[in-house]
C-alpha positions in Angstrom: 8.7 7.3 7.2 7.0 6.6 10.8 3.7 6.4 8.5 5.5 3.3 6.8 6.5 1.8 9.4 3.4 1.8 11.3 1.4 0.6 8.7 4.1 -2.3 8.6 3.4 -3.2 12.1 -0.9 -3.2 11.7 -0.6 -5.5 8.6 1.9 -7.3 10.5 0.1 -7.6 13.9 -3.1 -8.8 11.2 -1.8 -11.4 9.5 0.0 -12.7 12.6 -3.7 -12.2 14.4 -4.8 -14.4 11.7 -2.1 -17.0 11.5 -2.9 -17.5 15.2 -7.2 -18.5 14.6 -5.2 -20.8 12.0 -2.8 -22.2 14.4 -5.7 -24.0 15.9 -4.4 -23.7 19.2 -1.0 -24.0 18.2 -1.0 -27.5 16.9 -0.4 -26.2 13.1 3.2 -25.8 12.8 3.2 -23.3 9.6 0.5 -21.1 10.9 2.2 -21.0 14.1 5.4 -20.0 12.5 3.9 -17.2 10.7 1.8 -15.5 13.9 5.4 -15.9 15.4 7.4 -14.2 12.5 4.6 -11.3 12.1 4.2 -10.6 15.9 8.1 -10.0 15.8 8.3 -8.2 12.7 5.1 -6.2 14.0 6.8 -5.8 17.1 9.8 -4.3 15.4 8.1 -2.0 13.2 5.7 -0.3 16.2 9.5 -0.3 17.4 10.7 1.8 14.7 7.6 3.9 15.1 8.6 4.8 18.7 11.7 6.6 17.7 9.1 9.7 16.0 5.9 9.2 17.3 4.1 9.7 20.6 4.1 6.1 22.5 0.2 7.1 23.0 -0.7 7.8 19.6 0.9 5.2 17.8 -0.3 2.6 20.2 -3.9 3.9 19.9 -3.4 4.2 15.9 -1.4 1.0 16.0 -4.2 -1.2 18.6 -7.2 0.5 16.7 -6.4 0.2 13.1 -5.2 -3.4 14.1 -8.5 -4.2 16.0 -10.6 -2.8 13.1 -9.0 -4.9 10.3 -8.5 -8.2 12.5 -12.5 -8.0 12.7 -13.1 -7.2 9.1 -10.6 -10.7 8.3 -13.0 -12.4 10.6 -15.9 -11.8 9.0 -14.6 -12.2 5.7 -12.1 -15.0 5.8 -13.8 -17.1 8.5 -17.5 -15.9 8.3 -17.9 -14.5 11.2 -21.2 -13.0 12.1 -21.3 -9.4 13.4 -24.0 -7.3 14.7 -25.5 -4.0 14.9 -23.5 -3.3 18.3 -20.4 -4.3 16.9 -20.8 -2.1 13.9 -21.0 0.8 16.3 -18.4 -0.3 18.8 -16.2 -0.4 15.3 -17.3 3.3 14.1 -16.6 4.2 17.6 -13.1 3.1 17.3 -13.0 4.7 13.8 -14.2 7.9 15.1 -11.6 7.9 17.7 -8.9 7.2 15.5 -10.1 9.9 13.3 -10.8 12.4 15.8 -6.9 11.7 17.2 -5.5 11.9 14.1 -7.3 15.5 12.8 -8.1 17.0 15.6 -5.7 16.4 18.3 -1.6 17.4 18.7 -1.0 13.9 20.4 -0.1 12.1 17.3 2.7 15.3 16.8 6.0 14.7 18.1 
């Protein structure tokens, strides 16, 4: 169920990430209402998460996975440009997650 609920707070914390470029400085009302519904409901769900995962972990899984798919929307939504460091600052980030997730006992409870 933590799974769940985690993933509930990335998508979340995405969309509300996104909601916020389209706010255009907060002088769209919609868009602004969305970022603020989906930072809450992320908020909630990493909430939820807390109560069987590590704070560490799921903040790390929760911040990375978040980070990772906010740029990807970036370059495919708005057409953003990226480069060949941020392609290995991302697989960085990736390999981390990965390496947390496999290899270490953090993300145990």
């Amino acid at each position: 169920m933590h799974w769940l609920t985690l993933t509930l707070a990335i998508l979340c914390e995405v969309f509300a990430t996104t909601m916020l470029k389209l706010s255009d400085g907060f002088t769209r009302p919609l868009p602004l209402l969305g970022m603020t519904l989906g930072y809450a409901l992320s908020f909630y769900a990493l909430a939820l998460t807390l109560k069987t995962l590590p704070l560490g972990a799921a903040y790390a899984i929760w911040g990375g996975v978040g980070l990772v798919l906010t740029a990807a929307v970036g370059v495919a939504v708005f057409g953003e440009k990226t480069d060949t460091a941020g392609i290995i600052g991302i697989t960085f980030i990736l390999a981390g997650l990965i390496i947390l997730n496999v290899f270490s006992r953090m993300a145990e409870h």
